[in-house]
Z-matrix of the N, CA and C atoms (Angstrom, degrees):
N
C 1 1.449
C 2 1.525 1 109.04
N 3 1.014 2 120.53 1 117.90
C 4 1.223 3 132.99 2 175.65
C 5 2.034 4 107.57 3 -58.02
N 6 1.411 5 92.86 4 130.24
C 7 1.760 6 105.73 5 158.86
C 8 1.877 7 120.05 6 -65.27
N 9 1.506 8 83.41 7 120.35
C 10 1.566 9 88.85 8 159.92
C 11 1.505 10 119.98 9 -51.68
N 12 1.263 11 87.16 10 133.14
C 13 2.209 12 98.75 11 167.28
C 14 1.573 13 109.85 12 -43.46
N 15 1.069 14 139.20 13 125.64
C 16 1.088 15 147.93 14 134.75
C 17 1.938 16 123.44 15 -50.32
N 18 1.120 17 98.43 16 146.47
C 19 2.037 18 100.30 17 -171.57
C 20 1.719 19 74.46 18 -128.68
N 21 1.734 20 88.25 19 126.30
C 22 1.301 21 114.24 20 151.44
C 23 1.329 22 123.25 21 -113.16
N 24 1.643 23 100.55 22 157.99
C 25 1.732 24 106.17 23 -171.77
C 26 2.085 25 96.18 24 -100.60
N 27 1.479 26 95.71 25 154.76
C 28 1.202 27 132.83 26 -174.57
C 29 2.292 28 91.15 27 -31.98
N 30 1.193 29 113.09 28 -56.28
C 31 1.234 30 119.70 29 -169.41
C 32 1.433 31 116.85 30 -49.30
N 33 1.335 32 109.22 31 -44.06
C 34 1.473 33 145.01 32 168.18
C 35 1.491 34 107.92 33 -53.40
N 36 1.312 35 120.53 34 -69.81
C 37 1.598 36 129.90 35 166.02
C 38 1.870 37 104.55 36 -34.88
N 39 1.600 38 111.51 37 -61.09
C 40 1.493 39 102.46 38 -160.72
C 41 1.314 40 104.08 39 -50.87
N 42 1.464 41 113.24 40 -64.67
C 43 1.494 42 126.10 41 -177.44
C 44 1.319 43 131.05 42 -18.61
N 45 1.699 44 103.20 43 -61.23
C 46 1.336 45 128.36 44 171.46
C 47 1.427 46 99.33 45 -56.27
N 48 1.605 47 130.49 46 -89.99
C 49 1.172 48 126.77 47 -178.10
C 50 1.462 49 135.67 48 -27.55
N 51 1.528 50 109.42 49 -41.72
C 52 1.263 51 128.78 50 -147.06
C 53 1.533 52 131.16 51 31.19
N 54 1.620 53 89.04 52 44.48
C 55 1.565 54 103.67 53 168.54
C 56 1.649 55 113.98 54 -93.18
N 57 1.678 56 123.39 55 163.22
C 58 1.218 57 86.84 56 159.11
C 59 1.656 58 116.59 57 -117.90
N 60 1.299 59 100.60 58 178.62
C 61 1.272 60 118.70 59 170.25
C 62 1.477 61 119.09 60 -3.64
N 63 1.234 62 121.50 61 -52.39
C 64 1.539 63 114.46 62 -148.49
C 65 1.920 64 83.40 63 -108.56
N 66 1.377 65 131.63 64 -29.61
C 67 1.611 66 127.77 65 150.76
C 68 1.029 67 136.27 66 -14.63
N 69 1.485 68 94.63 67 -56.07
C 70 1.930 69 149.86 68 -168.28
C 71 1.668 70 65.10 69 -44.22
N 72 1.449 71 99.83 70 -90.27
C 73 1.277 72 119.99 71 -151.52
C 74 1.836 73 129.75 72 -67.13
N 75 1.215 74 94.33 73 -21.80
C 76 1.961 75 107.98 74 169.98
C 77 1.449 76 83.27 75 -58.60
N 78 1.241 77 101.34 76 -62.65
C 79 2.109 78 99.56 77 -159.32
C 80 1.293 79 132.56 78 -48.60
N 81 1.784 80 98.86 79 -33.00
C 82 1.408 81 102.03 80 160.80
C 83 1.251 82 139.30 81 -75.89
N 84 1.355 83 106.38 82 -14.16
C 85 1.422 84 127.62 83 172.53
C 86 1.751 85 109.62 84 -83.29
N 87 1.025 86 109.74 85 -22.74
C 88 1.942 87 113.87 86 172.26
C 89 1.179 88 90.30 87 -86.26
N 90 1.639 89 124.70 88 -31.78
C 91 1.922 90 91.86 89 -172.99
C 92 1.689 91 95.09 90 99.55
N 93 0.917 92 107.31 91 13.46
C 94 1.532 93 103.87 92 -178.05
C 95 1.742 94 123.26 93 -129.72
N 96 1.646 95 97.07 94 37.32
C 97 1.526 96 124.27 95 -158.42
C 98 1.141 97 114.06 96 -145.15
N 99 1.498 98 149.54 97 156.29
C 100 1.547 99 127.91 98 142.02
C 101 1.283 100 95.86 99 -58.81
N 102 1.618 101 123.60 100 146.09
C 103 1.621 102 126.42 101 117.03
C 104 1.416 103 139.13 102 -3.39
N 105 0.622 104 142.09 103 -125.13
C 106 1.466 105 146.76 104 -179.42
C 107 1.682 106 89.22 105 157.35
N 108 1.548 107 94.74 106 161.10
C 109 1.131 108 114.62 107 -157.26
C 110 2.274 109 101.16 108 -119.28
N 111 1.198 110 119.64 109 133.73
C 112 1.443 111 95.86 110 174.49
C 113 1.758 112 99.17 111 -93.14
N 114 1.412 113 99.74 112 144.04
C 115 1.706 114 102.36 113 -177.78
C 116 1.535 115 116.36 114 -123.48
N 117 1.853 116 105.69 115 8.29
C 118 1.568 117 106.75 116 -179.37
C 119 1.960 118 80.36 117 -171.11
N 120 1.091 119 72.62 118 174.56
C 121 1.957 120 96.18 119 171.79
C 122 1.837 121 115.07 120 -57.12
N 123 1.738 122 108.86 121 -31.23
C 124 1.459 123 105.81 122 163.84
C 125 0.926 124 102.95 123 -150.24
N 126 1.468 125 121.29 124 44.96
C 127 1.571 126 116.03 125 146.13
C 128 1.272 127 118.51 126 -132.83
N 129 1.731 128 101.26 127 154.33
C 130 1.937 129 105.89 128 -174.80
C 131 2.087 130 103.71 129 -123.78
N 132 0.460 131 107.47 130 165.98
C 133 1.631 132 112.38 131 173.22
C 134 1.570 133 115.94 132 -164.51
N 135 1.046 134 122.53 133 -175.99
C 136 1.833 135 119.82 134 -169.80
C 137 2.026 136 88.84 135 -134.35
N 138 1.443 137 97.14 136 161.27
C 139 1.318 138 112.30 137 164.26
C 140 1.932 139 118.04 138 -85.16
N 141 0.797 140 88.68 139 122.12
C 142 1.525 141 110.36 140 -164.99
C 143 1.714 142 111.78 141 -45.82
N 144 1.404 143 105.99 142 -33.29
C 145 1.282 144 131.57 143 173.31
C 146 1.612 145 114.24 144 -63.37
N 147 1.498 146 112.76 145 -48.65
C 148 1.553 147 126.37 146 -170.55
C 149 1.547 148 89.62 147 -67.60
N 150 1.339 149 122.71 148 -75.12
C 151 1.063 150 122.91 149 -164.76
C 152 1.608 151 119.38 150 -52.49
N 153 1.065 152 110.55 151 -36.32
C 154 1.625 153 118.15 152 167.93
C 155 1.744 154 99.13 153 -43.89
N 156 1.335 155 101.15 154 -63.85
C 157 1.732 156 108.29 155 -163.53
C 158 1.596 157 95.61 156 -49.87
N 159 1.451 158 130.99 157 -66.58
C 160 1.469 159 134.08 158 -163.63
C 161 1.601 160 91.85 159 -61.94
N 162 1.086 161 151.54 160 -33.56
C 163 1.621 162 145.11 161 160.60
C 164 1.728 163 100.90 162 -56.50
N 165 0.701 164 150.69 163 -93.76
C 166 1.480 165 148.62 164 150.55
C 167 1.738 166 108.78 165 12.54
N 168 0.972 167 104.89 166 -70.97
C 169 1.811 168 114.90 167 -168.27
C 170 1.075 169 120.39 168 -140.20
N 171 1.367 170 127.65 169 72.77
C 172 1.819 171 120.22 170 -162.92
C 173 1.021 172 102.60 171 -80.26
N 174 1.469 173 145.07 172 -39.29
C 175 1.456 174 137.01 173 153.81
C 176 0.995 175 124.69 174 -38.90
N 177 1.735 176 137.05 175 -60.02
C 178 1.053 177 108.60 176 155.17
C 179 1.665 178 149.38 177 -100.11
N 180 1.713 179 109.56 178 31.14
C 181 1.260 180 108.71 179 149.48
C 182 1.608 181 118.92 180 -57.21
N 183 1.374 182 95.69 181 -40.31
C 184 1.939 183 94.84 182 168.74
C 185 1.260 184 126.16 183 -26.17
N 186 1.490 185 91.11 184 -77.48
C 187 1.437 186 109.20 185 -162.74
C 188 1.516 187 106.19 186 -71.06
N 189 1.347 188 131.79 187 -14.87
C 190 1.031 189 132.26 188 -172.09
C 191 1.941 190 113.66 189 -94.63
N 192 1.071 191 110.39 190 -29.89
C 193 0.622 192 143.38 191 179.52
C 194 1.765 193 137.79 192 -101.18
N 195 0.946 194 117.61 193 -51.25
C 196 1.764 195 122.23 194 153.17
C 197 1.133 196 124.85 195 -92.56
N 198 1.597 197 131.93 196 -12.65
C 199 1.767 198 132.07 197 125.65
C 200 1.648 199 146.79 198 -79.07
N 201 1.346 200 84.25 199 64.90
C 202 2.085 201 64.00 200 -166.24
C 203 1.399 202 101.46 201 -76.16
N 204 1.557 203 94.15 202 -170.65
C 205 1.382 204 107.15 203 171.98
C 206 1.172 205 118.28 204 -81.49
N 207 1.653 206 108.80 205 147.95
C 208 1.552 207 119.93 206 -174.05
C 209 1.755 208 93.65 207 -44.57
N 210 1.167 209 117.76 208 -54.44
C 211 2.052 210 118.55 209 -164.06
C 212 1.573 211 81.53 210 -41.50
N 213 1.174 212 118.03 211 -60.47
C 214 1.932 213 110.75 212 -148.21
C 215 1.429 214 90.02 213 -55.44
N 216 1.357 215 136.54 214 -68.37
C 217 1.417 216 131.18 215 -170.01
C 218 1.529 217 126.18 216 -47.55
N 219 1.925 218 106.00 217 -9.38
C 220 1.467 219 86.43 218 -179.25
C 221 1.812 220 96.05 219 95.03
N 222 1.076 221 124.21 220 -27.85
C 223 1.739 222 109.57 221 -168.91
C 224 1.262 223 125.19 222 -71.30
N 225 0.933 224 132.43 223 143.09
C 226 2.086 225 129.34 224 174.66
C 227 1.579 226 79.02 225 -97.58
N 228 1.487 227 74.26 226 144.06
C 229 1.852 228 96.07 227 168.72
C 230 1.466 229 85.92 228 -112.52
N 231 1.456 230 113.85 229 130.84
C 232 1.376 231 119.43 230 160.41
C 233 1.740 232 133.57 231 -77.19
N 234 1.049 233 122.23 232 150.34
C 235 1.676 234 123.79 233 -159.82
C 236 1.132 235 88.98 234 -136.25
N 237 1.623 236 99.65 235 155.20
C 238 1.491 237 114.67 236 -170.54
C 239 1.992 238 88.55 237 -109.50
């Protein structure tokens, strides 16, 4: 049986990464990060799993991840 995902807090993220803080956040804004997740009215945390993967392969969490394919989005590519 597989383990539930774990939600980590922001403190947890730096450590692991050893990015900082304000990185944290450029990166998520390029799309080149997990998100963060909101888990109360003023709190956010990440899935323990995502962030593992972008520790693993930050290049290609990218590409895997902030490009999919037009099919995954649902898009028609139009043809002449």
């Amino acid at each position: 049986m597989r383990e539930p995902d774990r939600i980590i807090r922001l403190k947890t993220v730096l450590a692991r990464t050893g990015l900082s803080r304000s990185t944290i956040y450029r990166k998520i804004a390029e799309g080149t990060f997990p998100a963060q997740l909101k888990i109360s009215s003023n709190g956010t945390g990440w899935h323990e799993s995502e962030v593992s993967r972008w520790i693993a392969d930050p290049i290609g969490w990218r590409t895997k991840d902030r490009f999919p394919s037009s099919q995954d989005q649902g898009l028609k590519i139009r043809t002449k």
